[in-house]
C-alpha positions as a Markdown table, in Angstrom:
| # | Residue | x | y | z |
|---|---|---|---|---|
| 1 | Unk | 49.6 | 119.2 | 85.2 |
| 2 | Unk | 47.6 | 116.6 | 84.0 |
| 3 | Unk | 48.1 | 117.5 | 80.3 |
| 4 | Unk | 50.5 | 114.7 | 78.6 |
| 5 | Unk | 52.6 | 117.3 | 76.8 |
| 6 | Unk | 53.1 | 119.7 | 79.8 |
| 7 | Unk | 54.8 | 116.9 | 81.6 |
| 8 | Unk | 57.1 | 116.2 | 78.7 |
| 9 | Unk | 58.2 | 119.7 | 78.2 |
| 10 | Unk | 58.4 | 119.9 | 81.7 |
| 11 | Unk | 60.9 | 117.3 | 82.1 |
| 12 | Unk | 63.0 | 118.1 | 78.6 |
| 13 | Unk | 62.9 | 121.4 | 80.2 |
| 14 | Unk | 64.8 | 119.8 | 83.4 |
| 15 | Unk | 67.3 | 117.9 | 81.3 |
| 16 | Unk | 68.0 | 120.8 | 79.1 |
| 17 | Unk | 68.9 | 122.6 | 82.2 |
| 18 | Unk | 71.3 | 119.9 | 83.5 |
| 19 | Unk | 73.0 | 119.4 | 79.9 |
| 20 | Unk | 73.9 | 123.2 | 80.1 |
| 21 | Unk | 75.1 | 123.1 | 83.3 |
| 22 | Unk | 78.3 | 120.9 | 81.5 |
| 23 | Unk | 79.2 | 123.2 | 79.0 |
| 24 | Unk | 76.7 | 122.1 | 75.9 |
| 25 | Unk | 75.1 | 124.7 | 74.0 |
| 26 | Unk | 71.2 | 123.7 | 73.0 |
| 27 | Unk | 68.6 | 125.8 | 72.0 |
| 28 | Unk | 64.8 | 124.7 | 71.9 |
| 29 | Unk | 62.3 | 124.9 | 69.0 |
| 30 | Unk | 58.8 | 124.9 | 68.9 |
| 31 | Unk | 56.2 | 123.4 | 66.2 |
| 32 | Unk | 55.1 | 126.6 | 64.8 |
| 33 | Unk | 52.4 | 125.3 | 62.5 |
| 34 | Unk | 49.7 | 123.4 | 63.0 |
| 35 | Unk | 49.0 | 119.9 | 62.4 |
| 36 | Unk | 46.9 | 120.4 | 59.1 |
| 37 | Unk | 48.9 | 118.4 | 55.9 |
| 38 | Unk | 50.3 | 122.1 | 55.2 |
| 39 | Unk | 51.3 | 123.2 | 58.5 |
| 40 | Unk | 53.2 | 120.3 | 58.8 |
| 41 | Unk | 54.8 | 120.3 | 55.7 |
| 42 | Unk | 55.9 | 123.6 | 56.8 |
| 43 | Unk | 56.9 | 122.8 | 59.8 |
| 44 | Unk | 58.8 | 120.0 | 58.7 |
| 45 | Unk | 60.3 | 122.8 | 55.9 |
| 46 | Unk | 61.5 | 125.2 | 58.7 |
| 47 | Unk | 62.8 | 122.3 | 60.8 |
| 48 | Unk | 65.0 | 121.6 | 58.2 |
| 49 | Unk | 66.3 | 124.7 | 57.7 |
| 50 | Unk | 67.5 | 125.0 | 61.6 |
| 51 | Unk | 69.3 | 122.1 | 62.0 |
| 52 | Unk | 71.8 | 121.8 | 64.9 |
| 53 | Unk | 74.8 | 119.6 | 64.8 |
| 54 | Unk | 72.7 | 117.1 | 66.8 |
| 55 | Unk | 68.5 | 117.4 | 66.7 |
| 56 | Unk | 66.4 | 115.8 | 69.2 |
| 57 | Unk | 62.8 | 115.4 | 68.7 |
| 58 | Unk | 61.4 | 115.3 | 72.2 |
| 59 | Unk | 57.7 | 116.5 | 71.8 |
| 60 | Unk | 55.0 | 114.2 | 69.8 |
| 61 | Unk | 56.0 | 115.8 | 66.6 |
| 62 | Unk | 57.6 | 112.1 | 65.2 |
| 63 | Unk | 57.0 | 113.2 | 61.6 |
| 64 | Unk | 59.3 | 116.5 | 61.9 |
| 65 | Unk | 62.3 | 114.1 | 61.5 |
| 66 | Unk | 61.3 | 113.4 | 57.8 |
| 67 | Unk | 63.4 | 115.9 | 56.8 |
| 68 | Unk | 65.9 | 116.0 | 59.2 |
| 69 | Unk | 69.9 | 114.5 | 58.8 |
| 70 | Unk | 68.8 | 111.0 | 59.9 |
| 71 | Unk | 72.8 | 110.3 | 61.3 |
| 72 | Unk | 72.5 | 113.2 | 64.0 |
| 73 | Unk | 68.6 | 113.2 | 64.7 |
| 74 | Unk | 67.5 | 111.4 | 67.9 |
| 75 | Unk | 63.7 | 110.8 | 68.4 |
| 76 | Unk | 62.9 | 110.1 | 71.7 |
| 77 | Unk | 59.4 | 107.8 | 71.7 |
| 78 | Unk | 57.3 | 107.9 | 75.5 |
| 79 | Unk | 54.3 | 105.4 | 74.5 |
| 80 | Unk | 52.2 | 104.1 | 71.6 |
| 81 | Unk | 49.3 | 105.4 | 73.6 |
| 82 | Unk | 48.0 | 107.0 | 70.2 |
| 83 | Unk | 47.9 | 104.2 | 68.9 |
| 84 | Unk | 46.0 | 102.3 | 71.4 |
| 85 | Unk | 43.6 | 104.9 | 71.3 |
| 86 | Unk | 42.9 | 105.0 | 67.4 |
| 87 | Unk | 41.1 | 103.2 | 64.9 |
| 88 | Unk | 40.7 | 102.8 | 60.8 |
| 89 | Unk | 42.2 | 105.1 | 58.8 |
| 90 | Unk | 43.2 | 107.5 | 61.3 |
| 91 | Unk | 45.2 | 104.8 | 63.1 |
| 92 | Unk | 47.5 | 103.9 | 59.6 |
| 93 | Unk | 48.3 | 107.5 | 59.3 |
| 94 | Unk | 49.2 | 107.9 | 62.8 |
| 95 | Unk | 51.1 | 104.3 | 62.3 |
| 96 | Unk | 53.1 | 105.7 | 59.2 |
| 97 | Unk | 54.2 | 109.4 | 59.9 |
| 98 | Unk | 54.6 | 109.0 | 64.2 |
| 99 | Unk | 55.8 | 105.4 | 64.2 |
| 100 | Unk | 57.0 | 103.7 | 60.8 |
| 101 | Unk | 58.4 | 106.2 | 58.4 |
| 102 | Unk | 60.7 | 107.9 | 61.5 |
| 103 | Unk | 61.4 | 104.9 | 63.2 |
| 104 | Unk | 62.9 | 103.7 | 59.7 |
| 105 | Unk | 64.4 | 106.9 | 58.5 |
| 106 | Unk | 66.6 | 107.6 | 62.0 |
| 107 | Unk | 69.0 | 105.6 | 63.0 |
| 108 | Unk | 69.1 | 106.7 | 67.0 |
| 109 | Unk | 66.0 | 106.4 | 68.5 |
| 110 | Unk | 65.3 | 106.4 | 72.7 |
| 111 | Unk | 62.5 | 105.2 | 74.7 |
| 112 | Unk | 61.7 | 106.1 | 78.3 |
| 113 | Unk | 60.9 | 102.2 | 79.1 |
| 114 | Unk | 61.8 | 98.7 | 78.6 |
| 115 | Unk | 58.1 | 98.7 | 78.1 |
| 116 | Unk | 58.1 | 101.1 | 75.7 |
| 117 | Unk | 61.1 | 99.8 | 73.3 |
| 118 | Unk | 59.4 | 96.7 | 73.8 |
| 119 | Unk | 56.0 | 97.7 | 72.5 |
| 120 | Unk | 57.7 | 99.1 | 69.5 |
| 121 | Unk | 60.1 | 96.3 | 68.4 |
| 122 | Unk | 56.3 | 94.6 | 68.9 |
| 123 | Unk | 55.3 | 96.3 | 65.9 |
| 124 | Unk | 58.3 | 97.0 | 63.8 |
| 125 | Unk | 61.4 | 93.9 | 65.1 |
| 126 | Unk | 64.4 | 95.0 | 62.3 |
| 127 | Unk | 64.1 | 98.4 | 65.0 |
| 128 | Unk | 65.7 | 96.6 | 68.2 |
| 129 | Unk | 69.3 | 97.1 | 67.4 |
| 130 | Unk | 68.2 | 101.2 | 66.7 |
| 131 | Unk | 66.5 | 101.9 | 70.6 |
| 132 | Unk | 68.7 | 103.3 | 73.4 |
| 133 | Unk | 66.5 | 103.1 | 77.0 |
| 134 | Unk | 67.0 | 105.9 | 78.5 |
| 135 | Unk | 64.4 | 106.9 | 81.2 |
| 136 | Unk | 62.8 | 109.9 | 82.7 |
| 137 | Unk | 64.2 | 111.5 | 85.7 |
| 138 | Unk | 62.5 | 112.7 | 88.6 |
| 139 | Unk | 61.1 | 116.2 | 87.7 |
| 140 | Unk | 60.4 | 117.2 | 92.1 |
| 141 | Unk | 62.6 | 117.8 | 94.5 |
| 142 | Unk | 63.8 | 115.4 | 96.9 |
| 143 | Unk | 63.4 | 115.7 | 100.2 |
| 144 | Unk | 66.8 | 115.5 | 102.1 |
| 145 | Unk | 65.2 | 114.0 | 105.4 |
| 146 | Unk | 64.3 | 110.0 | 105.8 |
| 147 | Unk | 61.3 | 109.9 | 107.6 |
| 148 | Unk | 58.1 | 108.0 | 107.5 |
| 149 | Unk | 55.0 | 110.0 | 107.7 |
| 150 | Unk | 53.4 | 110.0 | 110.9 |
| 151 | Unk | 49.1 | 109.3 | 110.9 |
| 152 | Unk | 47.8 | 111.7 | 113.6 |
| 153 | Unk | 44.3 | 111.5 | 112.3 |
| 154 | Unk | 43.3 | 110.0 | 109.1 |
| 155 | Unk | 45.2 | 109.0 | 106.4 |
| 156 | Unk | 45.8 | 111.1 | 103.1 |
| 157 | Unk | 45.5 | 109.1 | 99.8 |
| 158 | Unk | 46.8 | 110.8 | 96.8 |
| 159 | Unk | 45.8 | 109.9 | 93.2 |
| 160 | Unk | 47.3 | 112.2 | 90.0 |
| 161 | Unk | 45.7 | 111.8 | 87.5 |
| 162 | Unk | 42.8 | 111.2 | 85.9 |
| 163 | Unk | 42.6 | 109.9 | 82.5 |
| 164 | Unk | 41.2 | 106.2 | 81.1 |
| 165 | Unk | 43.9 | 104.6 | 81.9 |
| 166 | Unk | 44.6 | 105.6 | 85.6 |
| 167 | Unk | 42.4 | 103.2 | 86.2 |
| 168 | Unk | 40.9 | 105.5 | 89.2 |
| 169 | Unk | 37.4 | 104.1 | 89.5 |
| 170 | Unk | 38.6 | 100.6 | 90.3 |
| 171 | Unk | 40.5 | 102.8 | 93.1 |
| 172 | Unk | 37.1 | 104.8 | 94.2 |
| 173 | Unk | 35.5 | 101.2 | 94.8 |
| 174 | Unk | 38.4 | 99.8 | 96.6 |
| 175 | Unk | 38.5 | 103.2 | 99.0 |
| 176 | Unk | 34.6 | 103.3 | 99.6 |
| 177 | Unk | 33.8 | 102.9 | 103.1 |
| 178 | Unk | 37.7 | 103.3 | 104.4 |
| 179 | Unk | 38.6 | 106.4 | 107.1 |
| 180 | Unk | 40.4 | 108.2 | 104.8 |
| 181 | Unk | 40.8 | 111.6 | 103.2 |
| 182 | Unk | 41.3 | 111.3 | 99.4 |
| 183 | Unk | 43.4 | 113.9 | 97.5 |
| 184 | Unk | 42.7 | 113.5 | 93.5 |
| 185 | Unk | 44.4 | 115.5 | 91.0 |
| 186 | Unk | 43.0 | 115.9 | 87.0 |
| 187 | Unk | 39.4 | 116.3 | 86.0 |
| 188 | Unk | 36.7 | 114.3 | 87.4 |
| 189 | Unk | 33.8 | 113.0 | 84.8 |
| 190 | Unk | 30.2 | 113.7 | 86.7 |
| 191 | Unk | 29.3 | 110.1 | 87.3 |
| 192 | Unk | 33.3 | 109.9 | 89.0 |
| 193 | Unk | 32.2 | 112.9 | 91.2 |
| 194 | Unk | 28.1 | 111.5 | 92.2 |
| 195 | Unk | 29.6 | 108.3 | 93.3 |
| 196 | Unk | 32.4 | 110.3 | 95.6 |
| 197 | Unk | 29.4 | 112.5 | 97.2 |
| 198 | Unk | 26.9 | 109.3 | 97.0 |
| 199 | Unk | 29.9 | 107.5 | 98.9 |
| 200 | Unk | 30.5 | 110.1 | 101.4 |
| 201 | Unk | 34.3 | 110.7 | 100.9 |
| 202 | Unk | 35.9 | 113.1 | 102.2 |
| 203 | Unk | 38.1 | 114.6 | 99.3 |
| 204 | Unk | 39.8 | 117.3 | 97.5 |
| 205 | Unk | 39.6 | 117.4 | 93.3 |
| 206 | Unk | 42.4 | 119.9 | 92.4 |
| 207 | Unk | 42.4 | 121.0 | 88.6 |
| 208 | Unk | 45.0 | 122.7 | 86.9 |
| 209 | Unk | 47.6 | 123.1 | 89.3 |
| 210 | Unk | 51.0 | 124.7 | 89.9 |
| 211 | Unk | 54.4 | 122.5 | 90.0 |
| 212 | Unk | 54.7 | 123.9 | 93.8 |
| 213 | Unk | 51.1 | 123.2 | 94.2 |
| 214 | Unk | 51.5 | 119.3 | 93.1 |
| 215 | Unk | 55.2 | 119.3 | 95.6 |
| 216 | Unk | 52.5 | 120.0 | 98.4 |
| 217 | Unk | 50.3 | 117.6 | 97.5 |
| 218 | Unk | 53.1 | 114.7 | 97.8 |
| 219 | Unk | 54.5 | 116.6 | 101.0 |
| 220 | Unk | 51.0 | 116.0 | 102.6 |
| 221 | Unk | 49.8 | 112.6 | 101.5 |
| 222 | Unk | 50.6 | 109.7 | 103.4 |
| 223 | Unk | 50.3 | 107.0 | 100.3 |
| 224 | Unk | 50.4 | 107.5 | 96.4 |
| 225 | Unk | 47.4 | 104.9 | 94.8 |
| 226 | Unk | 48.9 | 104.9 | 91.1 |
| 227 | Unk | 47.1 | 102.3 | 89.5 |
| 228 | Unk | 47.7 | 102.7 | 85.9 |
| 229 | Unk | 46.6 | 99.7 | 83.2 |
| 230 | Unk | 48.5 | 101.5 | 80.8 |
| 231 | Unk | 51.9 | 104.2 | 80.8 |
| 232 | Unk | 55.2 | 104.5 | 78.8 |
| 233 | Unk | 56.6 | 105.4 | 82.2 |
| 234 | Unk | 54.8 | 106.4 | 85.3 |
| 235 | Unk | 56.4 | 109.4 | 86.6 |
| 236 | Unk | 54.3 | 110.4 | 89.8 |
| 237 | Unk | 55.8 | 107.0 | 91.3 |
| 238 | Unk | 59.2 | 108.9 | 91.2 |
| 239 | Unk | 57.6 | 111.9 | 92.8 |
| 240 | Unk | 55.9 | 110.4 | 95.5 |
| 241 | Unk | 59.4 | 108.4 | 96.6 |
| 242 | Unk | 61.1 | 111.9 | 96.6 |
| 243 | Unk | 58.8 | 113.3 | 99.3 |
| 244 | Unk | 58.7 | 110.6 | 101.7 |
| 245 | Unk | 55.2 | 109.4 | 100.4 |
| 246 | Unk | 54.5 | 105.6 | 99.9 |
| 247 | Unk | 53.8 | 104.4 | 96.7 |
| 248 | Unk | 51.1 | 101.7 | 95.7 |
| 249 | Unk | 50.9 | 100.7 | 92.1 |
| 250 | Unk | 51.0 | 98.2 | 89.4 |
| 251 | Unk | 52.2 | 94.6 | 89.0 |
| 252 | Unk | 52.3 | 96.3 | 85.8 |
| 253 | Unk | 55.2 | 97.0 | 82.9 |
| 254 | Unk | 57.0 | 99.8 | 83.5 |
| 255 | Unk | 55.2 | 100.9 | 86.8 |
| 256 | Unk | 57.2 | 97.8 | 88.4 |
| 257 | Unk | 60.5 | 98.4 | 86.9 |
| 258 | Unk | 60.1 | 102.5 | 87.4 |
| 259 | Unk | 59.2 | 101.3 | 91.2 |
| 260 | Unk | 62.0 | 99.4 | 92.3 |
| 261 | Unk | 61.9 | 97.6 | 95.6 |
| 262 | Unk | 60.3 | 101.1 | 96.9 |
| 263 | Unk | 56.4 | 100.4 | 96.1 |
| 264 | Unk | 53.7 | 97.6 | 96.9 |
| 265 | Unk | 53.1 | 96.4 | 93.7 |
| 266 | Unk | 49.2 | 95.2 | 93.1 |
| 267 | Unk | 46.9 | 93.7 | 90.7 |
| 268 | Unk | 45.4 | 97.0 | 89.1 |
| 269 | Unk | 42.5 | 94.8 | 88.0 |
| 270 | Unk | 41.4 | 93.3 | 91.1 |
| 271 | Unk | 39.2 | 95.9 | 93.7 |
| 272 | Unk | 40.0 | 93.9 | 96.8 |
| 273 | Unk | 43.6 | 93.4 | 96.3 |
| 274 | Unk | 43.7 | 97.2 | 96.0 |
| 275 | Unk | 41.6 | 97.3 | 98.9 |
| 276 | Unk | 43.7 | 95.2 | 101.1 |
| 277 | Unk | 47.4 | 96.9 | 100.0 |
| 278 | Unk | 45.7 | 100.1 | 101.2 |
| 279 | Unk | 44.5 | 99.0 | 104.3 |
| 280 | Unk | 47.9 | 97.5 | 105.1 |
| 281 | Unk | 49.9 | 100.3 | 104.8 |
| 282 | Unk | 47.7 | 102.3 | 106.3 |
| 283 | Unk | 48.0 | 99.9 | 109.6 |
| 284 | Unk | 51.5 | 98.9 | 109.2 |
| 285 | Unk | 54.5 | 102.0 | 110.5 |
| 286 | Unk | 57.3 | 99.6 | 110.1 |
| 287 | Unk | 56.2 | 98.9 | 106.2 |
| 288 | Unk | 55.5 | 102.7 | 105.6 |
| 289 | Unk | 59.5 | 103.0 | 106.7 |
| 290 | Unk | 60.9 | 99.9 | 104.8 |
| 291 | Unk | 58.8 | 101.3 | 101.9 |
| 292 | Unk | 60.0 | 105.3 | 102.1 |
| 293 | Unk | 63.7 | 104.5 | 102.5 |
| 294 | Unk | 63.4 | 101.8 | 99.5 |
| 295 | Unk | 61.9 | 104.5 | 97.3 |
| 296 | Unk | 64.3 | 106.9 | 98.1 |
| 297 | Unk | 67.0 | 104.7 | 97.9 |
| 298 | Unk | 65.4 | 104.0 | 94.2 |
| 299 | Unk | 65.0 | 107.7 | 92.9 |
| 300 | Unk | 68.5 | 108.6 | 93.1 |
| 301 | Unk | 68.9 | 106.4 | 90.0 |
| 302 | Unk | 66.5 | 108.9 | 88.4 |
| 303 | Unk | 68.4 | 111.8 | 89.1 |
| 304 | Unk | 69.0 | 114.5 | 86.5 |
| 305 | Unk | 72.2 | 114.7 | 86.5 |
| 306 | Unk | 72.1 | 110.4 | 85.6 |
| 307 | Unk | 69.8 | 110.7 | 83.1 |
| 308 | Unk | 71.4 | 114.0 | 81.6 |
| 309 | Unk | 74.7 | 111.9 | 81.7 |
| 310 | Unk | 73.3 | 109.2 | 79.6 |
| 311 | Unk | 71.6 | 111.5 | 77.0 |
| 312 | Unk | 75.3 | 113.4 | 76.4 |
| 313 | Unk | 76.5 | 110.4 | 76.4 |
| 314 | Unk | 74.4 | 109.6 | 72.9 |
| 315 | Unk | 75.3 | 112.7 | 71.7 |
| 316 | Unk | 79.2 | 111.8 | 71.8 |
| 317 | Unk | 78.6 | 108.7 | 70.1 |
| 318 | Unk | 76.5 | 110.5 | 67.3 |
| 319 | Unk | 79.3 | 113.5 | 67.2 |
| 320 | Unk | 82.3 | 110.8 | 66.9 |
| 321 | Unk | 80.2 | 108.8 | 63.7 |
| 322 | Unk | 79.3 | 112.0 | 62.0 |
């Protein structure tokens, strides 16, 4: 689960689903080269050899659209975490061929976030007029029943994922000393895991797990700590709010906006104001309600069948220009 592309085909694989379910025909391809200068020329060859009447580029293959029919190709962009992450020469490449070249090439593209679209007009401004929001929906089931989770003994804290920008050892120093039992999901470094045992807590470190094996984990935890410095969307606040689990997370673009009214929204770079939004909601019933019946009140804009609805309704527009 905590692999970047999993969760993408994962949710493509949701939408594709609903957008069958009215009557459109799609069939997926995969990248069935490597990403060596020849495999990708190759890939890029047999791309354009099995074009459909409309091709969507979902995956973090930007560059196959070089030589696809830029009037019915839609590239849907979920961050610019690449290039956050790279430097030098590395970075220009990854600048021209997954950012630049496409972005001028196509002329529909879609972006999962006001924060997103935002981060790219940023870099390249003439590309405003060419981005279509269009979020993520909520890949988990949601749970039918209203109800605020009772504490019988001690709380269960739930934190997925595990990467840089998660942002979880701020979390680890703003949990240290609480009565809790902490439920973390993606790979721990070894200096993460001393400082849990060094601390004492009392936790669970679950790697590589099922899609029914995450739904328990938000069935069972009492709050969601999401504390991200840095996402193109923030999907586990979406999952939490379907299973009746409180969400705490960033006064942060797009965590805020994905949020709604259904989170307590904190400073991810203060310890203590973490520290203090967990503590409250841990001691307060009547804001664990407000908070669960906000955030499911604020999923059902993420439905698939909603954001389904606004991807076919790109593809008409595309169809009726073409």
């Amino acid at each position: 689960y905590n692999s970047h592309q999993i969760s993408i085909e994962k949710l493509f694989d949701i939408i594709i689903k609903s957008i069958e379910e009215k009557g459109i025909k799609t069939y997926k391809i995969v990248n069935p080269y490597n990403l060596s200068v020849v495999g990708m020329f190759r890939s890029m060859l047999y791309f354009r050899k099995n074009q459909a009447q409309i091709n969507h580029i979902t995956g973090d293959i930007h560059w196959a659209s070089l030589f696809l029919d830029a009037n019915r190709t839609v590239l849907t962009i979920h961050d610019l975490v690449g290039l956050e992450q790279m430097k030098g020469v590395k970075r220009k490449l990854y600048f021209l061929l997954w950012v630049y070249l496409p972005i001028r090439k196509l002329k529909y593209i879609t972006a999962i976030s006001e924060k997103t679209k935002q981060e790219i007009v940023n870099l390249i401004p003439w590309s405003k007029d060419k981005i279509t929001v269009i979020p993520n929906c909520v890949s988990i089931e949601i749970n039918k029943k209203d109800e605020v989770k009772e504490i019988s003994d001690i709380p269960n804290i739930l934190i997925v994922g595990t990467r840089q920008n998660k942002n979880i050892d701020r979390v680890f120093r703003a949990l240290k000393g609480l009565n809790i039992h902490l439920t973390i999901v993606g790979n721990l470094s070894t200096m993460q895991e001393k400082y849990l045992m060094e601390n004492k807590f009392k936790y669970d470190n679950l790697v590589g797990i099922t899609e029914s094996e995450l739904l328990k984990c938000y069935q069972k935890a009492h709050v969601l700590c999401f504390m991200s410095v840095y996402e193109g969307f923030g999907l586990p606040i979406l999952e939490a709010q379907a299973q009746n689990c409180c969400v705490i997370t960033s006064d942060l673009s797009p965590m805020n906006e994905v949020a709604g009214e259904g989170a307590l929204l904190v400073n991810p770079y203060s310890v203590e104001s973490i520290r203090s939004a967990i503590k409250d909601l841990i001691n307060n019933k009547e804001e664990r309600q407000r908070l669960t019946l906000l955030g499911k009140k604020n999923v059902v804009k993420y439905s698939v069948e909603n954001v389904a609805n606004l991807y076919i309704k790109l593809y008409v527009k595309i169809l009726n220009k073409t």
